[in-house]
C-alpha positions as CSV (number, residue, x, y, z in Angstrom):
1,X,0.0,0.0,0.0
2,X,1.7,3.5,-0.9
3,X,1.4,6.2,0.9
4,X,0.2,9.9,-0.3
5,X,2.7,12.3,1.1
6,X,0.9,15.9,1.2
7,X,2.2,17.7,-1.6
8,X,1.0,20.9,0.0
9,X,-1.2,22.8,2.3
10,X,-4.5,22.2,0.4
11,X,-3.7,18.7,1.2
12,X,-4.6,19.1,5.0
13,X,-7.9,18.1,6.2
14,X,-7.6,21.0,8.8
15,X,-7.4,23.7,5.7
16,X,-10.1,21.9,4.0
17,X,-12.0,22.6,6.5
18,X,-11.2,25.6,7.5
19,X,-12.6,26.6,3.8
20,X,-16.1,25.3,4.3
21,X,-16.2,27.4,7.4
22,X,-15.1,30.5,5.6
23,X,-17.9,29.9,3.2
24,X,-20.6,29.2,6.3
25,X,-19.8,32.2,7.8
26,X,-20.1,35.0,4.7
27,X,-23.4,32.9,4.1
28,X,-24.4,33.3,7.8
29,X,-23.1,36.8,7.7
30,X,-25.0,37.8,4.4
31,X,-28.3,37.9,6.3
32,X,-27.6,39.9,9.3
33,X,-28.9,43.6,9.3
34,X,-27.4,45.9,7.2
35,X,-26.1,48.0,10.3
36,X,-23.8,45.1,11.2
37,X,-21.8,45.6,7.8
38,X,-18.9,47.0,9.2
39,X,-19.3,45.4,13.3
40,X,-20.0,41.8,13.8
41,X,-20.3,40.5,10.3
42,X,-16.7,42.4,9.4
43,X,-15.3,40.5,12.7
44,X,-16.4,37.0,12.0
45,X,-15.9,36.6,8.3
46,X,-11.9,38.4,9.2
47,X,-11.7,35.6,12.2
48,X,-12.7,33.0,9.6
49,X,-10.4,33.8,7.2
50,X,-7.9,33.8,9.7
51,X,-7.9,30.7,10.5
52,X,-7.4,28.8,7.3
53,X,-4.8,31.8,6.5
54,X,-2.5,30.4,9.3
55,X,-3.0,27.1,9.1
56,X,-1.7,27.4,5.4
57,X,1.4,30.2,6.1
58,X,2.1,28.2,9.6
59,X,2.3,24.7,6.8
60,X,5.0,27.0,4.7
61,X,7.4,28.0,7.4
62,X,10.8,26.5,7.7
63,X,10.4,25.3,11.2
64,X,8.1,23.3,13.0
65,X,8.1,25.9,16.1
66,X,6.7,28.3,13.5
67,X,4.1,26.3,12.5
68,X,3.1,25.5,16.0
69,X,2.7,29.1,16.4
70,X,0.5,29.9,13.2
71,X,-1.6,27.1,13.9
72,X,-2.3,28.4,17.9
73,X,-3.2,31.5,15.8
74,X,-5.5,29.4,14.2
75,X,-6.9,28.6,17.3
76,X,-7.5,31.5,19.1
77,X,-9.0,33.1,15.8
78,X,-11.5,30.3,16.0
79,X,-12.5,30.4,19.7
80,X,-13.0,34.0,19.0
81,X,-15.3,33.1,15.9
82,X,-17.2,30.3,17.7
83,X,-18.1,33.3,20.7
84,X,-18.9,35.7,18.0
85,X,-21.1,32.9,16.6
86,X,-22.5,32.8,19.5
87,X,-23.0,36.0,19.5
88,X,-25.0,36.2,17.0
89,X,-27.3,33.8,17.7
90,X,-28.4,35.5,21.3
91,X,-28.7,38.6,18.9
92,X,-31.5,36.8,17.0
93,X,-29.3,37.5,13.9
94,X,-28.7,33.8,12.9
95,X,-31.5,30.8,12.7
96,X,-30.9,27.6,15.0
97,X,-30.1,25.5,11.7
98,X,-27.2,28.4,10.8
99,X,-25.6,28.6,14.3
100,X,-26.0,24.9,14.9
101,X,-24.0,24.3,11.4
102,X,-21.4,26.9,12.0
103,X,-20.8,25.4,15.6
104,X,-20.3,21.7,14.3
105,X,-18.2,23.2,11.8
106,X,-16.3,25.3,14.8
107,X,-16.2,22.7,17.2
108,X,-15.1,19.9,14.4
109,X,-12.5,22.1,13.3
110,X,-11.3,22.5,16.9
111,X,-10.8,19.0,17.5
112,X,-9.0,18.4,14.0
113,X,-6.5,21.3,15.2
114,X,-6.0,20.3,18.4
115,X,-4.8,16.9,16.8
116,X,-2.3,18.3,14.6
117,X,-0.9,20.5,17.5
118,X,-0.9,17.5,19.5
119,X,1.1,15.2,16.9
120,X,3.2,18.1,16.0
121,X,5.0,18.4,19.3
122,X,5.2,15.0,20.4
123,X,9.3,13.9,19.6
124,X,10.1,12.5,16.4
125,X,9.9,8.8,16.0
126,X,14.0,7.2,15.4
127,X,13.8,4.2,13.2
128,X,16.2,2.3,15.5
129,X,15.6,2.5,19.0
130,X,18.4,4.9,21.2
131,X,20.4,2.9,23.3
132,X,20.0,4.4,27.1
133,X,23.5,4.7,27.5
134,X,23.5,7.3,25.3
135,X,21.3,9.2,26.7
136,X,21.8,11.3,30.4
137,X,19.6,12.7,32.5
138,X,21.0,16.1,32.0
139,X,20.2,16.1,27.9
140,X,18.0,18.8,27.1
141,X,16.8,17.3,23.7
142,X,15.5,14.3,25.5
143,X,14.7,15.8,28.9
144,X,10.7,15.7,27.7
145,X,11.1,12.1,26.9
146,X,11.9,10.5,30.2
147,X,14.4,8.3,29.4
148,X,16.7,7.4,32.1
């Protein structure tokens, strides 16, 4: 069985994702009231296109510490777009059916980045097992591995 390697951001689930938010939210936002142009509806559709913006610039960096960062962008510019979809719901300016789809999306989408974080941070897998002798206690690279 081969294995796809991602060939580039677009590949990621995550960004996928991200996309069909982006596109829930202008739909959500096309219906509040006109007076909300340039306040709430400005706010979530910028916090939605944050967040597949960072996932996809974090995905280009050099360094994984970078891309750790972008994608913790990525997540605060999604909790903030789940309270402001919120938001508008207590506001009476979405339906249940919108605000329930946006949140699945939201909430989805949290978990999925979460997961990458997660697997992003955890120490890279050797192909042959390091022999403990060559490894101290004192070792900063392996400190967060507890091997002793």
């Amino acid at each position: 069985m081969q294995t796809s390697r991602l060939q580039s951001y677009r590949d990621l689930r995550v960004w996928q994702q991200g996309m069909e938010l982006v596109e829930i939210i202008y739909h959500l936002t096309d219906r509040f009231p006109k007076k909300e142009q340039f306040g709430l509806s400005s706010q979530m559709q910028r916090a939605a296109v944050s967040i597949p913006s960072n996932i996809a610039e974090g995905y280009t960096r050099t360094h994984r510490k970078e891309y750790l960062q972008h994608l913790a962008i990525a997540q605060g510019s999604l909790a903030e777009l789940e309270t402001q979809i919120e938001i508008s719901y207590r506001l009476k300016y979405s339906e249940k059916d919108s605000y329930g789809q946006a949140m699945n999306m939201a909430v989805s989408l949290a978990k999925q980045l979460y997961t990458l974080r997660t697997s992003l941070t955890k120490p890279p897998l050797t192909p042959y097992p390091l022999p403990l002798t060559h490894v101290s206690r004192n070792c900063r690279k392996y400190r967060s591995w507890k091997i002793y």
